[in-house]
C-alpha positions in Angstrom: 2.5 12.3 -12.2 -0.3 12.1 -10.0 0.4 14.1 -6.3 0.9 12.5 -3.3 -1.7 14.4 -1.2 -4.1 12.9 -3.6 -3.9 9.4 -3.1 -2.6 9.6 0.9 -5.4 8.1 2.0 -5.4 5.0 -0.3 -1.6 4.4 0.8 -1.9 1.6 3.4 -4.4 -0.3 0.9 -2.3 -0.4 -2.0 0.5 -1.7 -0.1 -1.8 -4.4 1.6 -3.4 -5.2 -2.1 0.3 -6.0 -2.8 1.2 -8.1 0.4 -2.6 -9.7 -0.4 -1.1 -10.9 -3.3 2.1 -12.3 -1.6 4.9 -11.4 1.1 7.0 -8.7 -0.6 9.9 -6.2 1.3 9.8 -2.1 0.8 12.2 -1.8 -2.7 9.8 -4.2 -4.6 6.8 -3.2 -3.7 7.8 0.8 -4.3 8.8 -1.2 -7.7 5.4 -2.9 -8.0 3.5 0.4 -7.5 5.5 2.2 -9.9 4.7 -0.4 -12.1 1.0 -0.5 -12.1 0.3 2.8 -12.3 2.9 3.3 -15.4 4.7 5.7 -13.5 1.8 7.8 -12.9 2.5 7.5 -9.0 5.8 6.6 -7.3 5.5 6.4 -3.7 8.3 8.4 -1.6 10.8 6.1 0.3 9.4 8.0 3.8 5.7 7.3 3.1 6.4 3.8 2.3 8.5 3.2 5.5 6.1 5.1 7.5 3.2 3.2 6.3 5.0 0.0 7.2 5.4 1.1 10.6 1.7 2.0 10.6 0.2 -0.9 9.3 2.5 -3.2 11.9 1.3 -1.0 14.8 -2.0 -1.6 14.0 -1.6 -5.7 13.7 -2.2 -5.7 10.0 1.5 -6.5 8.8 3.7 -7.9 10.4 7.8 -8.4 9.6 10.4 -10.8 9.2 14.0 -11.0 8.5 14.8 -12.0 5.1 17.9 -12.9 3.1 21.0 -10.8 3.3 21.8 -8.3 0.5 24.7 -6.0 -0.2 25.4 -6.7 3.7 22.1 -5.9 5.2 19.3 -8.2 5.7 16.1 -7.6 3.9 13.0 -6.8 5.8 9.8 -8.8 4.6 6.5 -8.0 5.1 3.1 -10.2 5.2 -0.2 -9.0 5.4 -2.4 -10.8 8.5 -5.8 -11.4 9.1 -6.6 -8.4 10.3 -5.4 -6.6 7.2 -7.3 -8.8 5.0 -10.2 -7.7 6.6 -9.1 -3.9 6.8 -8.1 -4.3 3.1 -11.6 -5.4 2.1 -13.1 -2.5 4.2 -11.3 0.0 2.6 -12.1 -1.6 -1.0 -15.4 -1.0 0.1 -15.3 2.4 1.4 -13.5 3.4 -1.8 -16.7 2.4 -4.3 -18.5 4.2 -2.2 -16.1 7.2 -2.3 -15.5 7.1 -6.4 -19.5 7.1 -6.5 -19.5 10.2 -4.2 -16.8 12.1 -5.7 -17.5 11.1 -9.7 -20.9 12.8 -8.9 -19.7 15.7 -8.6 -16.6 15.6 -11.6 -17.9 13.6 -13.9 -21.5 14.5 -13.1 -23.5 11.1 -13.2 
């Protein structure tokens, strides 16, 4: 299992990679991440939620009511085009950070 403090700051752009891919709500996406990473990393309900409310303050989300299940209704999220472009900044700055940091670990 790979540690939260670890992957922090890369949160906000796997969660907008998802929403990238298509309007989602907090259970599936905590579902999706799980999913990709084979269970190496399973974001925490709190730092998925706080993330949301993040990434809505700062324009790139934004939410909608959804269908109604087991009696409350389903919060969706979409990613705008602010996130987009946030989203391909950080993809960005992350090749350049894995080129930084593999220097050092793996030595190339």
């Amino acid at each position: 299992m790979i540690s939260s403090d670890g992957i922090r700051g890369y949160n906000d752009a796997i969660i907008l990679t998802i929403l990238a891919e298509g309007d989602s709500y907090g259970y599936a996406i905590s579902k999706e991440i799980k999913a990709r990473t084979d269970e190496i990393y399973v974001i925490k309900e709190t730092t998925l939620y706080s993330a949301f409310t993040r990434l809505e303050k700062q324009g790139l989300i934004t939410a909608y009511p959804g269908e109604v299940t087991h009696g409350k209704k389903r919060t969706y999220y979409a990613i705008t085009a602010a996130g987009k472009t946030a989203l391909a900044e950080k993809i960005a700055e992350w090749s350049q950070t894995k080129k930084v940091v593999d220097r050092f670990l793996i030595g190339s």
